[in-house]
ZAMARGU-4260 file (C-alpha; in steps of 0.2 Angstrom, whole numbers, plus 5000, padded with zeros to 4 digits):
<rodrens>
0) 5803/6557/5511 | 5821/6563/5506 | 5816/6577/5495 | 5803/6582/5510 | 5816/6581/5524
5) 5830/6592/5513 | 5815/6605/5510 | 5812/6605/5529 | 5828/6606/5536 | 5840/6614/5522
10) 5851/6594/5523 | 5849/6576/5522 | 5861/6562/5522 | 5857/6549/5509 | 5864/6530/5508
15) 5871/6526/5492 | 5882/6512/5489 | 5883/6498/5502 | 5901/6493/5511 | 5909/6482/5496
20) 5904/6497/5484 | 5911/6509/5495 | 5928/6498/5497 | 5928/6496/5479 | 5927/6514/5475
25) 5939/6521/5488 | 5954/6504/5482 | 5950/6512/5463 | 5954/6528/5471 | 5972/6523/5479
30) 5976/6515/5462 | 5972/6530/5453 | 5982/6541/5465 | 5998/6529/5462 | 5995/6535/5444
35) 5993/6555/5445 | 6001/6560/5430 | 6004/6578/5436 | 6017/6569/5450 | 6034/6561/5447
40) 6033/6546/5458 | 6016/6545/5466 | 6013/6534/5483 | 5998/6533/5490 | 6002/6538/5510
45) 6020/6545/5505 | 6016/6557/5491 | 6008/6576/5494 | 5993/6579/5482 | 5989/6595/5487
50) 5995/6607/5502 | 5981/6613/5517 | 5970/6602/5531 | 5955/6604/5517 | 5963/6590/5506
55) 5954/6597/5490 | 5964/6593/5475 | 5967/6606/5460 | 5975/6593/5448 | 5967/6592/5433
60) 5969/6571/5433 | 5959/6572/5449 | 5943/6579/5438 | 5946/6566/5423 | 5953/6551/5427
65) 5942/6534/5424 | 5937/6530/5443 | 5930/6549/5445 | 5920/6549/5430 | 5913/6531/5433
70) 5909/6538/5452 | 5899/6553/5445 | 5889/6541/5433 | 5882/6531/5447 | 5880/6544/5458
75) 5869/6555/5444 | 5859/6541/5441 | 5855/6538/5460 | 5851/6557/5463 | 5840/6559/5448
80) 5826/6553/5457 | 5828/6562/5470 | 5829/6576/5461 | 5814/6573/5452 | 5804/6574/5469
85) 5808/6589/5472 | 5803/6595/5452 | 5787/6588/5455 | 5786/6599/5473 | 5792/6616/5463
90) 5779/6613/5451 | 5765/6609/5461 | 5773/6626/5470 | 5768/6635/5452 | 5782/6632/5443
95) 5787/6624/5428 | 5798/6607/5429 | 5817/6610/5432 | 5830/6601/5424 | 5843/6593/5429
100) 5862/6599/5431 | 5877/6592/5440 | 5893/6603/5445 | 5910/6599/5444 | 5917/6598/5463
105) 5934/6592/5468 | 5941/6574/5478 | 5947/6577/5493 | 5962/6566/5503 | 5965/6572/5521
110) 5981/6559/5525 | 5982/6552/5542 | 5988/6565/5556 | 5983/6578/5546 | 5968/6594/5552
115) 5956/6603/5548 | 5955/6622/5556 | 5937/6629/5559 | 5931/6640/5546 | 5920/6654/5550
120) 5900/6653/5547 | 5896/6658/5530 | 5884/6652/5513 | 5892/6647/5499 | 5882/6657/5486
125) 5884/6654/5467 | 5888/6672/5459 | 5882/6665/5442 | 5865/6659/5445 | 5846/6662/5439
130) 5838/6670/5451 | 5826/6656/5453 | 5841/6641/5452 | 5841/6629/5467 | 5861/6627/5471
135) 5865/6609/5479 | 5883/6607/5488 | 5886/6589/5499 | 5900/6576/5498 | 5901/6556/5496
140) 5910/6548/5509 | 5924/6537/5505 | 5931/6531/5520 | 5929/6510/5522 | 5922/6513/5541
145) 5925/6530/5549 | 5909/6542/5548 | 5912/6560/5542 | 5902/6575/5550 | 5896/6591/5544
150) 5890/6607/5554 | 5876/6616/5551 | 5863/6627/5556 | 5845/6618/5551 | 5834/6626/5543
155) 5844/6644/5539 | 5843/6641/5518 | 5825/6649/5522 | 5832/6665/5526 | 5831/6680/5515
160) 5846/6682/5503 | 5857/6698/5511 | 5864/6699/5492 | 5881/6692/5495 | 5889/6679/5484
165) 5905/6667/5484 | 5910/6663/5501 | 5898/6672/5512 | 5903/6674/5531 | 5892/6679/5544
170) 5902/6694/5552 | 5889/6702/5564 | 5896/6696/5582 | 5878/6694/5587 | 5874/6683/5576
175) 5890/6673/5577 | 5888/6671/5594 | 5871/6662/5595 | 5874/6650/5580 | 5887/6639/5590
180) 5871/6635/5602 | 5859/6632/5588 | 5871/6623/5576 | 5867/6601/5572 | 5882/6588/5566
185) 5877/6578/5555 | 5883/6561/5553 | 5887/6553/5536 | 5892/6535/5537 | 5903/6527/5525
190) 5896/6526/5508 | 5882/6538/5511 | 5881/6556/5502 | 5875/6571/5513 | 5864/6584/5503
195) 5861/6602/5507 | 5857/6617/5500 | 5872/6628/5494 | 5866/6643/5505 | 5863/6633/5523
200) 5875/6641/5536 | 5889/6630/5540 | 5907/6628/5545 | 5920/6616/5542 | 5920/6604/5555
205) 5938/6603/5566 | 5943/6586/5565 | 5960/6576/5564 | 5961/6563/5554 | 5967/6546/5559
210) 5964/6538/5544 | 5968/6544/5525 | 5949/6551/5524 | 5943/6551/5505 | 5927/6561/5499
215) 5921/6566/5483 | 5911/6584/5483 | 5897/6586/5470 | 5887/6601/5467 | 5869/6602/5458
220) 5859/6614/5450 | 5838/6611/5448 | 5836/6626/5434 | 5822/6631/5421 | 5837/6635/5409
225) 5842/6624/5396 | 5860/6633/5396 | 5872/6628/5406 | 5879/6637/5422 | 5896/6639/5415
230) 5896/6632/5399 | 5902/6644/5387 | 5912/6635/5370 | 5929/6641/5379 | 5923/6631/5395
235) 5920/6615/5386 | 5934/6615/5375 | 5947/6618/5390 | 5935/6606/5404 | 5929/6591/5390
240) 5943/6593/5375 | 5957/6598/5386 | 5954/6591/5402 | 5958/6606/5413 | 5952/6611/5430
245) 5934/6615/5430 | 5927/6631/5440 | 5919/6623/5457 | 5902/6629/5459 | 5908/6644/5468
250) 5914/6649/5453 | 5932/6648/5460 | 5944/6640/5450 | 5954/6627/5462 | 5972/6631/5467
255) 5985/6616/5468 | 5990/6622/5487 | 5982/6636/5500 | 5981/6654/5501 | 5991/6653/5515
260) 6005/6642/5512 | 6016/6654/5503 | 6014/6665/5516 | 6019/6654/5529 | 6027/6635/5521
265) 6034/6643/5505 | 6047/6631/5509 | 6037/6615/5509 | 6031/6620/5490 | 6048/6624/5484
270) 6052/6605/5491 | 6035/6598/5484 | 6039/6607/5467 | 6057/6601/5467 | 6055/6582/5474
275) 6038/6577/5466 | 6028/6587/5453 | 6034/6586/5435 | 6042/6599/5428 | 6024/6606/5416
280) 6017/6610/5434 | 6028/6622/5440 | 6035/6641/5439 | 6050/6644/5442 | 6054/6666/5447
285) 6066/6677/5454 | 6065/6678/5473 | 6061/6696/5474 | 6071/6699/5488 | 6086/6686/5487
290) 6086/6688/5468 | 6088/6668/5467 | 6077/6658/5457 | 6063/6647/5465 | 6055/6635/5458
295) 6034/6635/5466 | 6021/6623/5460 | 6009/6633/5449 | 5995/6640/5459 | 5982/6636/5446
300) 5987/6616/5438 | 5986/6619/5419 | 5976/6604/5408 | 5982/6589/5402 | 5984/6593/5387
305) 5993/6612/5389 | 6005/6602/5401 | 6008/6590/5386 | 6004/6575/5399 | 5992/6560/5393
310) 5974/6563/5392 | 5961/6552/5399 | 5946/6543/5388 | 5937/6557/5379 | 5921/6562/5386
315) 5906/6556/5373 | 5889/6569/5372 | 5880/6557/5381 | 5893/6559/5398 | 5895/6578/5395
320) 5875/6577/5396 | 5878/6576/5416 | 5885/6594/5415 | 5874/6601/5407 | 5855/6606/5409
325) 5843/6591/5405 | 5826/6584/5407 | 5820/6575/5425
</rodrens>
């Protein structure tokens, strides 16, 4: 019934742990947060972990530490079977069986008082796919109570591909203009993981936060190849041996603060880099038009191990297995 509704309507919500799971998850979280190693003095509700209303980390620690890892695990198992529902529909379709990938994706912290801005309609196409891929995105709400919502247009990952890749917005005003009225919320409770397909219109839903609002992204890929979307022996040495910010499936490496907060709160990051990130994730330049010396958090975090900071537990084959391409 799952795989049917996401085939029909391009989204599903899906429940997957119950309340004391949930709760259990999201304390691990805090705990882990009071121990970012890429931070002098983390406090859960005092520290920044990353600049802009998304709330999408780029420290490497965010990708590897324990509580993520274990949070993958049991989510991969859950999904499997759905996934292998829709195997089974693709092949009855003519094809042959796909396998089984899951994408590196970031956690996400939006503090209390804090907003999101609406982003502009667009698909978020994976420049680095098989033509005949299946691209996943969706998120697994954290929050102990609050729901969390996501905007979509139903049905639009049926529409013919315009050949546009990355962040895809729509930019014909016509078009723009009717998707307000034709656009669904979706709902996802606590605990629950909503599911779409990566190029299904949507927009970031405006909301502020009155709680610290946790989620965990995934993304997934249903291929016939047995090779990994990114995995080339640089990328597993740096992701697995290193433990260094992964591509998201976008194929954007993740930035440790927003595009537009140089522009615009330069001042903020040179406080952030100053007061509470070590020393291995910052830059420190000449102001090109003071000539003074500023010290800037590094746009892109470096990994553990090139920021000589502790790695985590080292990922055994059978763990890296999630990452790559393998049977349903």
């Amino acid at each position: 019934m799952i795989a049917q509704q996401l085939v029909q309507d391009g989204v599903c919500v899906i429940p997957m742990f119950d309340p004391l799971v949930t709760l259990a998850y999201r304390n691990r979280f805090i705990g882990e947060l009071n121990k970012t190693p890429e931070l002098k003095n983390p406090v859960f509700g005092k520290s920044l972990f990353v600049d802009g209303g998304f709330g999408a980390l780029g420290l490497a620690s965010s990708f590897h530490n324990e509580v993520v890892r274990d949070l993958r695990c049991d989510v991969y198992n859950k999904m499997t079977p759905i996934f292998k529902e829709l195997s089974v529909k693709y092949a009855k379709e003519g094809h042959t069986d796909h396998m089984l990938e899951m994408l590196f994706d970031r956690f996400s912290l939006r503090p209390a008082g804090s907003s999101t801005t609406k982003e502009s309609w667009h698909r978020d196409i994976t420049p680095t796919k098989l033509d005949d891929d299946i691209i996943f995105g969706g998120w697994l709400n954290l929050d102990e109570t609050s729901d969390q919502y996501f905007s979509c247009v139903l049905q639009t990952h049926m529409d013919k591909p315009d050949g546009s890749v990355g962040f895809a917005p729509i930019k014909d005003k016509t078009v723009l203009d009717s998707l307000s009225s034709k656009s669904t919320i979706v709902c996802i409770p606590p605990g629950s993981l909503v599911l779409f397909y990566q190029n299904i219109l949507h927009s970031v839903f405006p909301l502020k936060s009155k709680i610290d609002s946790m989620r965990q992204y995934f993304g997934w890929r249903l291929t016939r190849s047995s090779v990994g979307l990114f995995a080339t022996d640089k990328w597993m040495k740096d992701v697995f041996g290193h433990q260094g910010v992964p591509p998201i499936p976008s194929n954007q490496k993740p930035r440790m603060f927003s595009k537009s907060t140089i522009n615009f709160r330069k001042r903020k990051l040179i406080d952030w880099a100053k007061s509470e990130l070590v020393e291995e994730v910052t830059v420190t330049k000449k102001n090109k038009r003071s000539g003074e010396e500023e010290t800037l958090p590094k746009t892109y975090c470096p990994s553990l191990k090139e920021a000589n900071l502790p790695l985590f537990s080292a990922y055994a084959k059978t763990e890296q297995a999630f990452y790559l391409p393998s049977p349903l």
